[in-house]
ROTOR-440985 format. One record per residue: x, y, z of N, C-alpha, C in turn. Coordinates in steps of 0.05 Angstrom, whole numbers, plus 32768, in hexadecimal, padded with zeros to 4 digits. Atoms other than C-alpha are relative to their C-alpha. Layout:
ROTOR-440985
XYZXYZXYZ...
end
This chain:
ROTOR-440985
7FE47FFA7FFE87A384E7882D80107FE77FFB7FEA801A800987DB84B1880D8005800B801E7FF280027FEC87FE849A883E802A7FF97FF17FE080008013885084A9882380037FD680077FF6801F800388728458880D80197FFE80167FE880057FEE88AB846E883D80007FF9801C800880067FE18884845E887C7FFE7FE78000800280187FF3887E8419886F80117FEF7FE87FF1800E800D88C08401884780087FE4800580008012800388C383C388597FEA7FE680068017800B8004887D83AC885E80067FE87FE18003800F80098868836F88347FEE80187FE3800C7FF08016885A838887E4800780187FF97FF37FF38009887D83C587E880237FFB7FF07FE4800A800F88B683C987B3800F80147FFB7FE77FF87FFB88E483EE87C2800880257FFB7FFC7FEC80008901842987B17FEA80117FE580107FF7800F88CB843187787FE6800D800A80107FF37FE6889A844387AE7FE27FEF7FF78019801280048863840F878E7FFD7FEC80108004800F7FEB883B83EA87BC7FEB7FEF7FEE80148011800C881583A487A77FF07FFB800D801F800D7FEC87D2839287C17FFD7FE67FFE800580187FFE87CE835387DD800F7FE47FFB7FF1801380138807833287BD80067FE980097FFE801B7FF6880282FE87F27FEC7FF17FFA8015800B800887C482E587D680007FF47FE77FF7800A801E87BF82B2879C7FE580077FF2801A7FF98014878C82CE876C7FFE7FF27FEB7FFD801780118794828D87387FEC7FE880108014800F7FF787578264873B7FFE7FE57FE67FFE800F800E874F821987197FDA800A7FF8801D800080088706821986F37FF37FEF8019800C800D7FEE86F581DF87267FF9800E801B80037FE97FE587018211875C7FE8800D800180117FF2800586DA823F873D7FDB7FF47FFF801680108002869C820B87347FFA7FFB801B800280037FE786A281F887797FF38014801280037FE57FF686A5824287987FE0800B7FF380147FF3800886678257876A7FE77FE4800A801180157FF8863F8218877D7FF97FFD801F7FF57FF47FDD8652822187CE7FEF80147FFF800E7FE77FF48639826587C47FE17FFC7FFA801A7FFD800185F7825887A67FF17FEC800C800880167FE685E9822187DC8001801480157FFD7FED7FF785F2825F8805800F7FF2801D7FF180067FF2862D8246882380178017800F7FEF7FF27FF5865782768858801980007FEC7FED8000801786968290883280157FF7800D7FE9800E7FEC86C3827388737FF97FE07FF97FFA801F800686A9822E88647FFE80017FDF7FF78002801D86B0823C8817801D7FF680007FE38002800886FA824A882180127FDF800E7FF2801B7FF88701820B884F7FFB7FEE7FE880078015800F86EA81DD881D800E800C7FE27FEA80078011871281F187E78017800C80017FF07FF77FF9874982048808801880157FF77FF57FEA80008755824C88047FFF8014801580087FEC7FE78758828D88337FF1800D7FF680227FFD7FFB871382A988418000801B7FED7FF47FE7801B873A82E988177FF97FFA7FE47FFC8005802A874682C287D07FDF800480008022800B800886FA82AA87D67FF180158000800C7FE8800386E582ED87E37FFE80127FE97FF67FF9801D870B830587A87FEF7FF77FEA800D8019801F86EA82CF87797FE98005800180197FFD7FFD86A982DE87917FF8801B7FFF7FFF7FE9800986B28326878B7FFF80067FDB7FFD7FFE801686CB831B87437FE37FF77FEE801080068010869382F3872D7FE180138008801B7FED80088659831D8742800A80177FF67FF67FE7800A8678835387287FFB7FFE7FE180038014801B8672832986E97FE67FF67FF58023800E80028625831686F480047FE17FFE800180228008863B82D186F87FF67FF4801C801180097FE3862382C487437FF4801D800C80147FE67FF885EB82ED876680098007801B80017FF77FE285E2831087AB7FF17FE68009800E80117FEB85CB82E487E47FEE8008801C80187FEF7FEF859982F48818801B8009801B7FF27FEE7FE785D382F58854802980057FEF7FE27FF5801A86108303881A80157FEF80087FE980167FFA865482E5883080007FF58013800B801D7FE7863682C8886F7FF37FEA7FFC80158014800E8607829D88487FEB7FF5801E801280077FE385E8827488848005800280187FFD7FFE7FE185E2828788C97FFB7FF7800A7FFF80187FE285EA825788FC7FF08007800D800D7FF67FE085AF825C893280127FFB80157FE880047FE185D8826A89707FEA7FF68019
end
C-alpha cells in the first residue's frame, strides 16, 4: 500500500506540490577514484564497513552504497561475515 505524499509534506526530499519524493538526497553518492581504491581494498582486507567509512571519511550509508554498487558490478566479491567483515572476540 503507497503511503499518499500528503502525509509527510514537509519531510526532507519531498517536493512539493508535485508529490515526488527523493531517496536519500541527503547522501552524497559522488565518489573520487581514490575513494573508490581505498573502499575496495578495505573491503578485501575484510575490513568492517563502520571502520571503512571512518577512514575515508564517509557515513556508513555512502559506503554501503559503493559497495552495493560494485558487487553488483562483479568488481568486489562476498565476504565470509559480509559488511561486518571481522568480528571482534568479545
Amino acid at each position: 500500500m503507497a503511503i499518499p505524499t500528503a502525509s509527510f509534506p514537509n519531510s526532507p526530499g519531498y517536493q512539493g506540490e508535485s508529490g515526488v519524493y527523493i531517496v536519500l538526497e541527503d547522501l552524497d553518492f559522488i565518489w573520487s577514484k581514490q575513494d573508490i581504491k581505498v573502499v575496495r581494498q578495505l573491503w578485501n582486507e575484510n575490513v568492517s564497513i563502520k571502520e571503512i567509512s571512518k577512514q575515508v571519511g564517509r557515513e556508513v550509508d555512502e559506503v554501503a552504497l559503493l559497495i552495493m554498487d560494485q558487487a553488483r558490478k562483479g568488481i568486489i566479491k562476498k565476504r565470509k561475515n559480509g559488511v561486518w567483515g571481522e568480528v571482534d572476540a568479545a
